[in-house]
TORTOR-369135 format. One record per residue (C-alpha): residue in one letter; y, x, z. Coordinates in steps of 0.1 Angstrom, whole numbers, m for minus. Each point is the difference from the previous one (the first is absolute). Example, Ala and Ser with C-alpha at 12.3 -4.5 7.8 and 13.67 -1.06 7.14 Angstrom:
BEGIN
 res     v     u     w
   a   m45   123    78
   s    34    14    m7
END
This chain:
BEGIN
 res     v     u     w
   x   m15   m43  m252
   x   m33    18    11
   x    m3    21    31
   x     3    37     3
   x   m40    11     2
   x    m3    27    29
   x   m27    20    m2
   x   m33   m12   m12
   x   m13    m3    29
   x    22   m21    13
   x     0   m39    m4
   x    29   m19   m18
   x    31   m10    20
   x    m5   m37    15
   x    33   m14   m14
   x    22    20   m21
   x    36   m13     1
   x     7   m19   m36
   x    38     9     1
   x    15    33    m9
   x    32    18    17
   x    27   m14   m17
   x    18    31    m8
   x   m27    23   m18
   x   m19    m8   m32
   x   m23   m30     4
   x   m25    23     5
   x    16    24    26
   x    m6   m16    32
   x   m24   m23    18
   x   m12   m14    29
   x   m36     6    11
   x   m16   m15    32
   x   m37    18    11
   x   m20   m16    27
   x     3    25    37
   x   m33     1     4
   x   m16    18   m36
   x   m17    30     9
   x    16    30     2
   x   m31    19   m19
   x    16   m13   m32
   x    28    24    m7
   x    21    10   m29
   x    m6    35   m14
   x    18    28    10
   x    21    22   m17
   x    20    29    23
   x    20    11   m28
   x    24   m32     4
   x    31     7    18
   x     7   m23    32
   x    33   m13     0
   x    23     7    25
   x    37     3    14
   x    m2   m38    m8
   x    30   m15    m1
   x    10   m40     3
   x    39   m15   m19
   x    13   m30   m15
   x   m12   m22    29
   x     0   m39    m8
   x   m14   m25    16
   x   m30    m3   m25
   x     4    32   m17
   x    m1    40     7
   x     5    33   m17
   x   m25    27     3
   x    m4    38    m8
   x   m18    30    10
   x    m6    36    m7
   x   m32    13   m15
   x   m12    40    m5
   x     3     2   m36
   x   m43     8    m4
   x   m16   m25   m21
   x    29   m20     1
   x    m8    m9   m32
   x   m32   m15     8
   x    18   m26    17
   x    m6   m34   m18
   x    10   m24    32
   x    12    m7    37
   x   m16   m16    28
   x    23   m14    20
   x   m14   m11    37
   x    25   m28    15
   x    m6   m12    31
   x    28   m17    29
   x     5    20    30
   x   m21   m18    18
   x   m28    15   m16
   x    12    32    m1
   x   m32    18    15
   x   m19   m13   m25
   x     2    28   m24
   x   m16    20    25
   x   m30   m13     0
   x    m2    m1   m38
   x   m26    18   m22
   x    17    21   m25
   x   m20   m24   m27
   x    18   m30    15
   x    10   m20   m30
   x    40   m10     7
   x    18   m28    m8
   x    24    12   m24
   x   m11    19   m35
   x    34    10   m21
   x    m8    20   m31
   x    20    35     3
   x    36    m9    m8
   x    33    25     8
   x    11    m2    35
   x    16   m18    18
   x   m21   m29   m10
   x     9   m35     7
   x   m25   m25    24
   x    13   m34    m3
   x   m28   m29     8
   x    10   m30    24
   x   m35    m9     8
   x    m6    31    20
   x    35    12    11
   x    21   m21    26
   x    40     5     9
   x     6    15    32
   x   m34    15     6
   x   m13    36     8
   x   m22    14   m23
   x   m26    33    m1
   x    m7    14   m33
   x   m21    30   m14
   x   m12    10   m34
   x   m27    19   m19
   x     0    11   m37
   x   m30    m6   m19
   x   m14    10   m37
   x   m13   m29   m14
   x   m37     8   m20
   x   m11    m8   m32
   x   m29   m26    14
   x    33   m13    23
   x    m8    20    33
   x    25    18    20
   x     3    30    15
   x    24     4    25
   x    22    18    23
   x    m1     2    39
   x    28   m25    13
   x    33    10     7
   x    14     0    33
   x    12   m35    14
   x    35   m12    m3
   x    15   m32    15
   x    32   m16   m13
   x    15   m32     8
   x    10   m32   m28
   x    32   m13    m4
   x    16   m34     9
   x     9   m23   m28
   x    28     7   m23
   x    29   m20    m5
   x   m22   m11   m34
   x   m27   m14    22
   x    20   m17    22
   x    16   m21   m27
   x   m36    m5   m14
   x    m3   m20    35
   x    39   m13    m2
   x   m14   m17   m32
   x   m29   m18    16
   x    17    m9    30
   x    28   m20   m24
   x   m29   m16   m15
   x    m8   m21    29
   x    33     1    20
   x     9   m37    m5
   x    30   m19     0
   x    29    11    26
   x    10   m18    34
   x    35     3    23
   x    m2    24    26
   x    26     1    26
   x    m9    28    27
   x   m30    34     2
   x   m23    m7    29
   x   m21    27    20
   x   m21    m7    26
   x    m9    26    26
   x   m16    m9    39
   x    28    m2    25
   x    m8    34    15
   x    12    17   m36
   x    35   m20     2
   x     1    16    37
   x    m7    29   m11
   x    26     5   m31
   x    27   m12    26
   x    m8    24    30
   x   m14    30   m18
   x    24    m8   m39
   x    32    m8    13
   x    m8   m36   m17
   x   m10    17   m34
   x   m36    m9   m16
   x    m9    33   m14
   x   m15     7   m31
   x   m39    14     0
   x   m22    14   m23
   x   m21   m28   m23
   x   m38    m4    10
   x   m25     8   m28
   x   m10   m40    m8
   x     9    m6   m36
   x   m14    15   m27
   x   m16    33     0
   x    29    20   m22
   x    28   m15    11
   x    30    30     7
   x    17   m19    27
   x   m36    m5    26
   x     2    29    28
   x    37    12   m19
   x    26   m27     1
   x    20    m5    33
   x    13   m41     0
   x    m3   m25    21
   x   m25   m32   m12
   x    18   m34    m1
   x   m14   m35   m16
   x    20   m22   m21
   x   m29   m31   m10
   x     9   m32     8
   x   m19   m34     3
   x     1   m19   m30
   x     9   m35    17
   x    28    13    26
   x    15    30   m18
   x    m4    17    33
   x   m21    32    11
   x   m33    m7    10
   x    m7    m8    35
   x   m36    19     2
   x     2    42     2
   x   m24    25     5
   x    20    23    16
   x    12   m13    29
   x    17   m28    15
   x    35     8     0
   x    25    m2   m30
   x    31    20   m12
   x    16   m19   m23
   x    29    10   m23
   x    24   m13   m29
   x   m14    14   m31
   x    36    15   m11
   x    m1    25    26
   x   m27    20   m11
   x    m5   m12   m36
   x    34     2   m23
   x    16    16   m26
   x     3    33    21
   x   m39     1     3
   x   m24    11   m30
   x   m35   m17    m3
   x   m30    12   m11
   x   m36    m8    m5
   x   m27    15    25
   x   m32   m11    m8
   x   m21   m34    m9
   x   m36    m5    21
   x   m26   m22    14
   x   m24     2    28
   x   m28   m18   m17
   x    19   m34     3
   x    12   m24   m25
   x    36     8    10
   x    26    28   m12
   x    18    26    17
   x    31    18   m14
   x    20    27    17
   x    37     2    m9
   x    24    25    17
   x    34    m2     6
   x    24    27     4
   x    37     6     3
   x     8    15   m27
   x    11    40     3
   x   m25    m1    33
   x   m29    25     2
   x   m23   m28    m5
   x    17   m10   m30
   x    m4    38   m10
   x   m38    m5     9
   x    m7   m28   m23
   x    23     4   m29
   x   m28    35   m10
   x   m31   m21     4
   x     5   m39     0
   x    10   m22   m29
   x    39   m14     9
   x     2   m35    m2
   x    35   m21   m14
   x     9   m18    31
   x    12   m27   m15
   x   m28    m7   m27
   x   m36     7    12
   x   m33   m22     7
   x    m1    12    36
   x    31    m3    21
   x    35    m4   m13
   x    35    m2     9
   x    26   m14   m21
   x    36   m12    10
   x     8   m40    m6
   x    35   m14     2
   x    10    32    24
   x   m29    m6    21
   x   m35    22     2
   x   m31   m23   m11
   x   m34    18    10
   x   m36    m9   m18
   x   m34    12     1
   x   m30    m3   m20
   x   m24   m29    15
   x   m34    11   m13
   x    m7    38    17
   x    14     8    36
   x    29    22     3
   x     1    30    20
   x    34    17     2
   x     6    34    12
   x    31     6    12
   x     9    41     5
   x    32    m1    25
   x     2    m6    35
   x     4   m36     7
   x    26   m10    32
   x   m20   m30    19
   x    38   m15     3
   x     0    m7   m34
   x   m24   m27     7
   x   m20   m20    20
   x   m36     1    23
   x   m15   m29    11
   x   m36    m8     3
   x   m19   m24   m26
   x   m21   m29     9
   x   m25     8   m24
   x   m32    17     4
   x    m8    35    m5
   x   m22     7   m28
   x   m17    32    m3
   x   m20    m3   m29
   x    34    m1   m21
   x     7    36    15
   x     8    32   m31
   x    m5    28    28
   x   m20    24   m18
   x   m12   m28   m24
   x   m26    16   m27
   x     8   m15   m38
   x   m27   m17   m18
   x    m9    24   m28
   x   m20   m23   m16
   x    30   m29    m5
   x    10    m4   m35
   x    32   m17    10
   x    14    35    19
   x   m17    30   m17
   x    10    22   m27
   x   m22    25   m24
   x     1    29    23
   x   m16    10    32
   x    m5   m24    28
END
């Protein structure tokens, strides 16, 4: 699909987009790139009798997807042939300022009823602040425009993924989840001085706290979900939890059936790397009827506790049997308080390895393995 032309005076865009919006007519939306630094003496012509849009207003929020009307005096309304849409993250928010009014923008919709639909995962991320503003333009019979001044500036936010996204990711994470191994206890490991802590300042109680942002961009539980992180790997050859951790070098250690049973719901968090050949997926656990239970059952995808690639838990001749996937590394969010006297702390022998750490951990947007057709 060719270009918009601009004014005549004004060179070609340097690499119009070759995809359309997916919502509109093929030829309703596309993406145009222009090079900063074109002069600013090339302009497209004006034409005062276009109405400027304004009272805009911003609905139907996804993460890769937005709503958006406006109001326009009714004079030469009819003139009207298409929209230039500006879209720019917050970041950049000043740069409209600094715009000439013959600015080509990156977004030319021909002029649909409002509200009309952006959708386009190539420029639109989950969880993301945005700024947008808009001009309406009369397309000419040699293919120049004449345009409006820009509207004011509004930002709006992106959404988190939906439960629809997430089991996009549930679905690539079973892919490569493996075969299942015996697990007998949850491990966390934690420096001495936060086991102090939780006994002096907790009354012995590990407390939940509020997930970091390491994972992938739109997942709903980062900076939301309260839980506490547990491990549940073993070593292939002992059946044992590791002895290495990069969080510290003391242990709590507890049976699995205390926090993970027929009274708890699971449910899948999220599926990442960190630009390594290994897997991460995030599972929670909560007891069912608790306000994290409450939490995930609106946003994450429940898993069957007793049949899933990940982590399950399954009763064998009246006895609990515990397994978890050997190919990605488990991380388990429990959302309760956890009583220290429900386990065990002792130190490990093994090293601490900080390379292994998820604090804050940025996904690898360009991984095949763990991405899905939507915004990074």
């Amino acid at each position: 699909m060719e270009a918009p032309r601009l004014a005549h005076t004004m060179s070609s865009p340097t690499s119009p987009c070759e995809e359309v919006i997916k919502n509109l007519s093929l030829e309703a939306i596309q993406l145009c790139e222009r090079d900063g630094n074109k002069s600013q003496d090339s302009g497209i012509a004006e034409m005062e009798e276009l109405p400027v849009p304004h009272n805009i207003k911003i609905s139907n929020i996804t993460c890769d997807s937005f709503k958006i009307s406006w109001d326009m005096d009714s004079k030469s309304k009819d003139r009207i042939t298409h929209y230039f849409i500006d879209l720019n993250k917050k970041e950049n928010k000043n740069s409209n300022k600094f715009k000439h009014k013959d600015v080509p923008t990156k977004l030319v919709a021909k002029a649909v009823p409002l509200p009309m639909t952006v959708r386009g995962h190539w420029f639109l991320s989950p969880r993301t602040e945005y700024t947008v503003a808009v001009q309406t333009a009369s397309k000419q019979v040699d293919g120049d425009y004449v345009v409006s001044e820009w509207s004011e500036i509004i930002e709006f936010c992106t959404a988190d993924y939906s439960k629809v996204h997430l089991t996009q990711l549930l679905e690539k994470a079973e892919v490569i989840a493996g075969r299942m191994l015996k697990l007998s206890v949850f491990y966390r490991n934690q420096h001495k001085e936060y086991f102090d802590y939780t006994r002096e300042h907790h009354g012995n109680a590990m407390q939940p706290s509020v997930k970091d942002n390491s994972g992938s961009h739109g997942s709903p539980i980062s900076g939301k979900l309260e839980g506490i992180f547990f491990s549940c790997n073993t070593e292939f050859n002992t059946g044992k939890p590791p002895q290495d951790s990069p969080y510290g070098r003391y242990r709590f250690e507890i049976a699995a059936e205390k926090l993970f049973n027929p009274n708890t719901n699971l449910y899948f968090g999220d599926f990442y790397c960190m630009y390594t050949a290994y897997h991460y997926v995030i599972l929670v656990i909560a007891p069912v009827g608790s306000p994290g239970d409450e939490f995930c059952k609106q946003r994450l995808p429940q898993l069957n506790i007793k049949d899933n690639k990940f982590l399950t838990c399954d009763e064998e001749d009246g006895v609990m049997v515990y397994h978890h996937a050997q190919d990605v590394i488990l991380e388990v969010i429990y959302t309760d308080p956890v009583d220290l006297s429900l386990g065990t702390v002792a130190e490990i022998t093994g090293h601490q390895l900080m390379s292994l750490s998820t604090a804050n951990a940025k996904k690898d947007p360009s991984c095949k393995t763990c991405n899905i057709s939507v915004g990074r």
